[in-house]
N, C-alpha and C positions, 0 to 999 in steps of 0.2 A: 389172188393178187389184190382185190378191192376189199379183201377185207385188213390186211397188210398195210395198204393205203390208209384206212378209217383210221386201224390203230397208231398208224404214224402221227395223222391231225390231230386225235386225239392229246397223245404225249406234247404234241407241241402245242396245243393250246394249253395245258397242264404249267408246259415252262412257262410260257409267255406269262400266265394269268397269275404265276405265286408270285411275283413280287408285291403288284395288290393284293392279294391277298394275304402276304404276310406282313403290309406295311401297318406299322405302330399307328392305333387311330389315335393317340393323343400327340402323334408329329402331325397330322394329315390337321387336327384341327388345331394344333397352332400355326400352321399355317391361311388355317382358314382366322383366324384374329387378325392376321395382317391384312389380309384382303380386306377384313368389314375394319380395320382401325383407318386404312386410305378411303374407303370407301365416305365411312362415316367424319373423317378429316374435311373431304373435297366438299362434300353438302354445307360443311359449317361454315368452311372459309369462303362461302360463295351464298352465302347469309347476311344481307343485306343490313338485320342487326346487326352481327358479330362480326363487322369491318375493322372497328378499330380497339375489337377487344380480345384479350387474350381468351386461348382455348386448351382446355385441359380433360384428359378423359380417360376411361380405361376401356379399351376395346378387347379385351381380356376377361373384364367384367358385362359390359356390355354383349359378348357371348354366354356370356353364364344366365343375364335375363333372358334372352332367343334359347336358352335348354329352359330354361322356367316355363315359359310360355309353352316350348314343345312338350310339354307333358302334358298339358292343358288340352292343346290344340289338338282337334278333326280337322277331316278331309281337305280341302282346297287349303285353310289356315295352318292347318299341321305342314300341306308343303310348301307356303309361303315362308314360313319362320325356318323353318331348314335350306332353304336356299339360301336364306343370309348368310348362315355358318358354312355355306359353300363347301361342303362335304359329303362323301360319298362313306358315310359310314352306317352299319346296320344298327339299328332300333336300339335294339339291347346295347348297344355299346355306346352305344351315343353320348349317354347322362355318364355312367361310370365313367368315360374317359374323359368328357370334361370338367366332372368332378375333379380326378386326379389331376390334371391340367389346371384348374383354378389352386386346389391344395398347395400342389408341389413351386407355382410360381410364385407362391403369398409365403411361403414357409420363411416366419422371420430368422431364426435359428441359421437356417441351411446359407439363407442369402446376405446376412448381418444387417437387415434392411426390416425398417419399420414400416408395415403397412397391414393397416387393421381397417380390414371391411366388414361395413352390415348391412343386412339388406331386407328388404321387407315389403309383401306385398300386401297394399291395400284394398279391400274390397268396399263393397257399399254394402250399408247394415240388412239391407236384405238379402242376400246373398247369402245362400248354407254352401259352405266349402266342401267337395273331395275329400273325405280320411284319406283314398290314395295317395290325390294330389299333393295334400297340406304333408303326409307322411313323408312320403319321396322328393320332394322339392328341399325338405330341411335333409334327409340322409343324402341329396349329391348335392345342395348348393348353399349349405347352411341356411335356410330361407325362414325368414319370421314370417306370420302373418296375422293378421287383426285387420276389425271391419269398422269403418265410422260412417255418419250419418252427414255425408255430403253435401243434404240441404241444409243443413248448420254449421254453414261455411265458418263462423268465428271458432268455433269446437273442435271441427275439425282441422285446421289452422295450425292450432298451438297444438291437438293432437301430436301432427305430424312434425314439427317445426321440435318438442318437446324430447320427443323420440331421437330424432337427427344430433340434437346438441346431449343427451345423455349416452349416446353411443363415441361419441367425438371431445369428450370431455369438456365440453362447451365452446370447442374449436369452431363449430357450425350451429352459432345459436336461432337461425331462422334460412331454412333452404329452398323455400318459397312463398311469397305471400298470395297466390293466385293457388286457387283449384281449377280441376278442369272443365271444361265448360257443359260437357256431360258425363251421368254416374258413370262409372267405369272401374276398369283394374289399376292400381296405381301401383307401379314397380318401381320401388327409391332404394337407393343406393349413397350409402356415406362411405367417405375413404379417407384415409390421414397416411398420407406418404414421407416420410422422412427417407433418405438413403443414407447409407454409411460408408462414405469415399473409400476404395480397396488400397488408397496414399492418403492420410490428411493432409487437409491446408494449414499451414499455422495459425494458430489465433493472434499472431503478430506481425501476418501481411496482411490485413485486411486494412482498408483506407476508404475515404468519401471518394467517387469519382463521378464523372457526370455521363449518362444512358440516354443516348438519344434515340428517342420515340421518333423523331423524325429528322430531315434536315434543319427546320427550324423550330427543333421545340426540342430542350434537352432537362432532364430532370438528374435529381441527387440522389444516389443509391450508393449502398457500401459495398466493393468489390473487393474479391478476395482473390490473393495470386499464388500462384505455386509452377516452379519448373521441374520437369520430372520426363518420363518415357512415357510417349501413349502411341495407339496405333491413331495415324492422321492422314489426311488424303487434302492436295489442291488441285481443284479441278479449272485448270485455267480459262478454258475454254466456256465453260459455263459461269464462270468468277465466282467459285462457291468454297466452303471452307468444312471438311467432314472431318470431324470428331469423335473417339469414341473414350470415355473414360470407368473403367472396372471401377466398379462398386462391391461392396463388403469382400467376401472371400472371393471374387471372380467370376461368381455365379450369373451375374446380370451386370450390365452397362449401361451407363448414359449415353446418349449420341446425340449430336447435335450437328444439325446442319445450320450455314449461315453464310450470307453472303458477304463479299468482298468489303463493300462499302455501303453507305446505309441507304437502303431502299425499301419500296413497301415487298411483302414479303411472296405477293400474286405472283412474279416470277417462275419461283422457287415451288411451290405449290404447286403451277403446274406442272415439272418436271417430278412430283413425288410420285412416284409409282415402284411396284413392286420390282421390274426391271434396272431402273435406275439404280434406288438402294442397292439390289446386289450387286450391280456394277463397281457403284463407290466400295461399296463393302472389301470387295474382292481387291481392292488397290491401295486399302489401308495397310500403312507401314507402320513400326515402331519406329522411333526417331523423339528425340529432343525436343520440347514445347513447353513454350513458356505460357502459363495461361490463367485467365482473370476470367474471373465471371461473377453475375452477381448475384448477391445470398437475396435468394427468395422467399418469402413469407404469403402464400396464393391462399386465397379462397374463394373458390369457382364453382359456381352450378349452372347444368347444362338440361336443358329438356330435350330429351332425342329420341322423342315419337317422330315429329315430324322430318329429321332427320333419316330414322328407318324406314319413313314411310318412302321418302326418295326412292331407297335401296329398292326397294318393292315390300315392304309392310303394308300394304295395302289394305288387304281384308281384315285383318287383324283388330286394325284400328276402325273399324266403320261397323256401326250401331246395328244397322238391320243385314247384314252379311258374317258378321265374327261367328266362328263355331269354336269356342272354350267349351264344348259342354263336359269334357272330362276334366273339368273344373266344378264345374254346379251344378250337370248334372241336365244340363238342359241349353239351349243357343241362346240365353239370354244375357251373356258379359261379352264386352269388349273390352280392350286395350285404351285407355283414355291417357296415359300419363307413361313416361321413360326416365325416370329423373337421377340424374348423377348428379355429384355433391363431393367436391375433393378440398382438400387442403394440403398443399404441398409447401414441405420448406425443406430447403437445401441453404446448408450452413458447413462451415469448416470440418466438421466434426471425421473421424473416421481412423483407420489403422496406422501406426508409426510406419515413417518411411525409413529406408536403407539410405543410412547420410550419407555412404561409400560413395551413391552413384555421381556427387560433385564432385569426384574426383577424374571423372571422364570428359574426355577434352568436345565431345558433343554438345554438351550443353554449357559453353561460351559461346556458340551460336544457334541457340534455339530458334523455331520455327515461334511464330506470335499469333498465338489463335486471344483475340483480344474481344469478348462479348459484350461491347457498348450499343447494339443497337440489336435490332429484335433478330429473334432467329425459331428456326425451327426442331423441336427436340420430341426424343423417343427413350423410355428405358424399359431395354431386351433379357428376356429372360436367354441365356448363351449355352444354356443344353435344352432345351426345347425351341426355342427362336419366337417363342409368343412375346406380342406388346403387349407389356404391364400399362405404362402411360404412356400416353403420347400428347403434344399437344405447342404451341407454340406463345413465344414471351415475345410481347407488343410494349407492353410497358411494365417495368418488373416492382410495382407500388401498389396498395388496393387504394389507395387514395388519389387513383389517378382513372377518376371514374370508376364505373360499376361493371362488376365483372359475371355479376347475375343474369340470366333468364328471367 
C-alpha cells in the first residue's frame, strides 16, 4: 500500500512540474524584459537629473548586456546579474535563448521596422580577454570588443564617441563626453529605431501645432493625424488614455499611455506596473480614433550602471568585490560604465491603408486620442511580449535642452 502511495506523489509531482518544465525559456525571459524595463523605468524617472527630461531605452537590449556580463560572471556576481533577468532558466539555455529572443525581436524583414543595434564592450588596455568569453559573447549577442587606454582620456574619447557615429551613420556623432571614473568594463550600446506604421499617416496631414511641456510653457512641433481602427482603452477613473498602434506587418506595436489633460507625468509612473498594463491590456477595444501625434526626431543616451545598481547590481560594479574572472582570467575587472545611445524617429511613413474603412459610419464619431502633452510609451514585440523600447516624451525637440547623461 505505501509503495502505491510513493508512486502516486510521484506521478503527480510529474504533472504538477511539466508545465515548467516544458515552458519556452525565451517567453519566460521576455517576460523577464518587462520586469527589468519597469524596473529600470522607475529608477530613471525618480532621477533627480532626468525630471524634466525625456527617457528612452531598450530593456530588451539591456538584458542582452546582463547575458554578456553572465558569461563573465562567478559566484555571488554571476547570481547577482541573473537576478536581474528574473528567470529561472538553466545555464545552458540561458544565452541561446536570449540570443534567439534578441534575434527574432530585431528581425527587420519579419517586423517591417528599422532597428539596427551595435554593441561593444570596452576593456582597459591591460586586460587580456577570454577566447571563450570574446568567442561566445559575439555567437549569442553579436558583441564587438576592443581595449583602450583610459588614462588618455582625449584617445579614448573620440575612440569611443568615433565607433558610436560610424555604426549609426553619423546619427550619434559624440554619446559621451565623460569616462568613468575608474578603469573598468564599459558595455555601449547604439540603436537607430525607425518603425514602419502597419496604416500610414498621409504625408498631407501633417501641420505645425503647439506641445505642451507643461501648463505654461508650450512649444512648435509638426503633428501628423490619421483616423483609422485601433485597439483603445479610457480609464476614467484613473483619467488616463491607452493606446495601442500595429506597427509594420502586426508583429510589434506602439503603445502609449497618457493622461487626460496635461500634467507632470509622476502620476502615471507610479501606476506603471506589470499588473496595471495587463489590466489596461486586457480592455483594449477596436473602435474609431482619430489621432495626432508628433513626429519625433530623438537622440538620447542613457548611463544605466547606476540604475542596475538600484535593481541590485551591486557587486558587479564595485572594484574590490567584482568576480569577471571568466572574462580575464583572474577578479581583477569590474563593471564601470552601462551606456545606451538611441536615436528614435517616428514619421508618417508605413503600409497603404484600406480607404474602404470611410465608408463606416464609426468613424463620423471617432474617439480623440490627441498627443500634445507628454506621455508615456512602449513598443511590444506581440508574439513574444518583450519591450523593444520603452521610454517616455516630455518635450518632443532636441532643442529643448539636453537630453544626455
Amino acid at each position: 500500500m505505501m509503495l502505491k502511495v510513493l508512486m502516486v506523489l510521484v506521478l503527480l509531482g510529474l504533472v504538477v512540474s511539466e508545465p515548467v518544465a516544458k515552458q519556452d525559456p525565451t517567453s519566460v525571459l521576455s517576460d523577464g524584459t518587462v520586469t527589468l524595463g519597469l524596473g529600470l523605468y522607475r529608477t530613471m524617472a525618480d532621477d533627480t537629473v532626468l525630471k524634466t527630461q525625456n527617457i528612452l531605452f531598450s530593456p530588451i537590449v539591456a538584458a542582452s548586456s546582463l547575458g554578456v556580463m553572465a558569461l563573465g560572471a562567478r559566484q555571488n556576481t554571476a547570481s547577482q546579474v541573473r537576478s536581474l533577468l528574473d528567470v529561472k532558466v538553466e545555464e545552458d539555455k540561458l544565452h541561446p535563448s536570449l540570443s534567439e529572443l534578441l534575434r527574432d525581436a530585431s528581425d527587420d524583414e519579419t517586423h517591417s521596422i528599422s532597428w539596427k543595434i551595435s554593441s561593444r564592450f570596452y576593456g582597459p588596455s591591460w586586460a587580456t580577454l577570454s577566447r571563450d568569453f570574446v568567442e561566445k559573447s559575439k555567437l549569442h549577442y553579436r558583441h564587438d570588443h576592443a581595449k583602450v587606454n583610459f588614462r588618455d582620456k582625449k584617445s579614448a574619447l573620440l575612440e569611443i564617441n568615433k565607433w558610436a557615429e560610424g555604426n549609426t551613420k553619423g546619427k550619434l556623432p559624440q554619446i559621451t563626453q565623460n569616462l568613468p571614473a575608474t578603469e573598468g568594463a564599459m558595455f555601449i550600446y547604439t540603436m537607430h529605431f525607425k518603425p514602419h506604421w502597419g496604416e500610414a499617416f498621409g504625408h498631407n496631414m501633417v501641420d505645425n501645432r503647439g506641445f505642451m511641456i507643461s501648463r505654461h510653457r508650450t512649444v512648435s512641433v509638426q503633428m501628423m493625424h490619421r483616423t483609422g481602427f485601433y485597439r483603445y482603452f479610457e480609464d476614467e477613473a484613473n483619467q488616463l488614455q491607452f493606446l495601442e498602434i500595429p506597427l509594420g506587418q502586426n508583429r510589434t506595436s506602439l503603445v502609449i499611455l497618457m493622461p487626460f489633460h496635461v500634467e507632470p507625468l509622476e502620476r502615471l509612473e507610479k501606476m506603471l506596473t506589470k499588473e496595471n498594463l495587463r489590466r489596461w491590456s486586457e480592455q483594449l477595444r477596436e473602435q474609431a480614433v482619430a489621432v495626432s501625434l508628433p513626429i519625433m526626431d530623438l537622440n538620447i543616451c542613457h548611463e544605466l550602471q547606476k540604475h542596475l545598481e538600484q535593481l541590485g547590481l551591486v557587486e558587479a560594479v564595485d572594484k574590490s568585490k567584482a568576480d569577471f574572472s571568466g572574462i580575464t582570467g583572474k577578479k581583477n575587472l569590474h563593471v564601470s560604465s552601462v551606456l545606451q545611445a538611441t536615436v528614435l524617429e517616428i514619421t508618417t511613413g508605413g503600409n497603404p491603408f484600406d480607404e474602404n474603412i470611410f465608408a463606416r459610419k464609426e468613424l463620423q464619431r471617432p474617439k480623440l486620442f490627441y498627443a500634445d502633452h507628454p506621455f508615456i510609451f512602449f513598443v511590444q514585440d506581440k508574439k513574444t511580449g518583450s519591450v523593444l523600447i520603452m521610454g517616455r516624451l516630455l518635450k518632443p525637440r532636441r532643442d529643448e535642452g539636453h537630453d544626455e547623461l
